[in-house]
C-alpha positions as CSV (number, residue, x, y, z in Angstrom):
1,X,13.2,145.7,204.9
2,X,9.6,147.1,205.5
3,X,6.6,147.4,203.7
4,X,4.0,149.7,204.8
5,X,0.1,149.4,203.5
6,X,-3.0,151.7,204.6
7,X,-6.4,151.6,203.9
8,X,-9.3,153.8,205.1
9,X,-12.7,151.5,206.0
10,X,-16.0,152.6,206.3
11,X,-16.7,151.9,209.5
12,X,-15.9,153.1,213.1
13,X,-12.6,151.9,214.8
14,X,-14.7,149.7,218.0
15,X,-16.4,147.7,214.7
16,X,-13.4,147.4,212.8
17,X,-11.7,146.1,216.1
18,X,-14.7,143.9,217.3
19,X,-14.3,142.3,213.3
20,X,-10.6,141.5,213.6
21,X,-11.0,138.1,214.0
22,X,-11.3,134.6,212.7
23,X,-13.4,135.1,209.5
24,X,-11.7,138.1,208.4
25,X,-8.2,136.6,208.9
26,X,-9.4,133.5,206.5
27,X,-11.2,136.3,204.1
28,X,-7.4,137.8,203.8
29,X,-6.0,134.7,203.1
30,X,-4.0,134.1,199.6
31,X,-5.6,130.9,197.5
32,X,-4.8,127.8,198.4
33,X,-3.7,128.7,201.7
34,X,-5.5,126.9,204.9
35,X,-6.1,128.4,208.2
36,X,-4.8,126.1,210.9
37,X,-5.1,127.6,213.9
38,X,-6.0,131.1,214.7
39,X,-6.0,132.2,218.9
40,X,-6.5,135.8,218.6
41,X,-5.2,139.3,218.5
42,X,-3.6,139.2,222.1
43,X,-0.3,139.0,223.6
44,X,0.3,135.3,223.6
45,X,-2.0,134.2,221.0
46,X,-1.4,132.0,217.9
47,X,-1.7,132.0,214.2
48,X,-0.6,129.1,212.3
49,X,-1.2,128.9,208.1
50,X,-0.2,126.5,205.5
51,X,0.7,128.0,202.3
52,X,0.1,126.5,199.1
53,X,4.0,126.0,198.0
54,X,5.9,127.7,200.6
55,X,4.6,125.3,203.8
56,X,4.3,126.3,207.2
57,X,3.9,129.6,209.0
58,X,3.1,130.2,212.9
59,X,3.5,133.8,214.2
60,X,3.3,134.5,218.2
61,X,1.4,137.6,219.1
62,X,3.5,139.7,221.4
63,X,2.2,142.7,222.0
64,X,-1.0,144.3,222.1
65,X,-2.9,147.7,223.4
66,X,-5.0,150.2,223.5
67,X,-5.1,154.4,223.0
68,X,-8.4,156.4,223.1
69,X,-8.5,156.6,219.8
70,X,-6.2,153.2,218.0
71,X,-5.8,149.5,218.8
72,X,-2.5,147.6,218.0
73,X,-1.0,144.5,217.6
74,X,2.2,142.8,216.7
75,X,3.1,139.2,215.5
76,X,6.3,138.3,215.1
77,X,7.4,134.6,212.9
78,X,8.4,131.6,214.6
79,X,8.2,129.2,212.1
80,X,8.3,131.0,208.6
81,X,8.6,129.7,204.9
82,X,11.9,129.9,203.1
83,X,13.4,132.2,202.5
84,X,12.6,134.6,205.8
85,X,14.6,134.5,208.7
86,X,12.8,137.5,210.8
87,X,9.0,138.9,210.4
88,X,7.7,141.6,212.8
89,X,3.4,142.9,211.7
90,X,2.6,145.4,213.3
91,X,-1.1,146.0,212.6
92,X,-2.5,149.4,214.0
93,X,-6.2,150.5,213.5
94,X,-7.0,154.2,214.0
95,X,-10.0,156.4,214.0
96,X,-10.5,158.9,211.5
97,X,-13.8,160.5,212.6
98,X,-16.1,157.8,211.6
99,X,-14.1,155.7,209.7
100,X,-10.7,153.6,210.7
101,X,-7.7,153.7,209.4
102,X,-5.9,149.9,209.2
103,X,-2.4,150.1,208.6
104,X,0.1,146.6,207.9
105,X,4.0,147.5,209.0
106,X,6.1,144.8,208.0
107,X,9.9,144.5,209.0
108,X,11.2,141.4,207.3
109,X,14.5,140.3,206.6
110,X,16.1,136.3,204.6
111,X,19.3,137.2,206.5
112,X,20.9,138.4,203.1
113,X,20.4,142.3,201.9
114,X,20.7,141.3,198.4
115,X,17.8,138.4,198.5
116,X,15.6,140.9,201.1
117,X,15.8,142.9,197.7
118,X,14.4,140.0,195.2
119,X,11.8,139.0,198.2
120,X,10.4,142.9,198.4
121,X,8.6,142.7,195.5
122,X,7.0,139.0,196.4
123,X,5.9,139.7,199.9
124,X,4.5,143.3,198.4
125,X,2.4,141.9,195.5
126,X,1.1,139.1,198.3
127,X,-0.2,142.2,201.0
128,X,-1.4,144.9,198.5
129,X,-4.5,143.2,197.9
130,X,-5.5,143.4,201.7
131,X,-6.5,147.1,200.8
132,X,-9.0,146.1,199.0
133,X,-10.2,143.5,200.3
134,X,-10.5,145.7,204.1
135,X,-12.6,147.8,202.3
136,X,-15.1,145.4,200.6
137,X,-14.5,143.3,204.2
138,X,-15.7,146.3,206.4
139,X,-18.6,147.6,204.0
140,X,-20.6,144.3,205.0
């Protein structure tokens, strides 16, 4: 399945890029959940949370680039909390004349059509507030 979120930040695309990082991945983060380890935004690079009920999660970043006017870049889950089996992010910032766009594509799948169904609604709720919070994130 695949969930799809935009948001539209007041400030230019080399800022927004120059900001994904560290703080602002902690600033995103659900309550409760701890920030283990976080390498970057490049192709090879780690992120590793612990989540409050659900345990573990480390995602590999495997790709990464560059256009004149967007940056990308995709983690995919190695070690994910039950009940996914498969988790591709694709995060892609874009300019929009002085402004950025951020957009979160997320492909998941728990192996079963009928629980990638009951999950939807979970994994949803969980992301929708990063809208928000990329706009009050980018107006500092």
């Amino acid at each position: 399945m695949n969930i799809l979120l935009k948001s539209i930040v007041e400030q230019d695309l080399e800022s927004v890029y120059n900001r994904f990082d560290a703080d602002l991945f902690v600033y995103l983060l659900p309550l409760g959940a701890k920030l283990i380890q976080f390498g970057g935004s490049k192709k090879g690079d780690i992120v590793h949370l612990k989540l409050p009920v659900a345990g573990e999660w480390v995602s590999l970043i495997t790709e990464d680039g560059k256009t004149n006017d967007s940056y990308y870049f995709v983690d995919e889950g190695k070690k994910l909390p039950f009940p996914l089996k498969y988790w591709k992010h694709k995060h892609i910032l874009t300019k929009l004349e002085s402004r950025t766009i951020i957009e979160d594509n997320m492909t998941f799948s728990t192996g079963y059509s009928f629980l990638d169904l009951l999950f939807y609604p979970v994994l949803y709720l969980s992301f929708l507030p990063r809208t928000w919070q990329y706009k009050s994130y980018f107006k500092s």
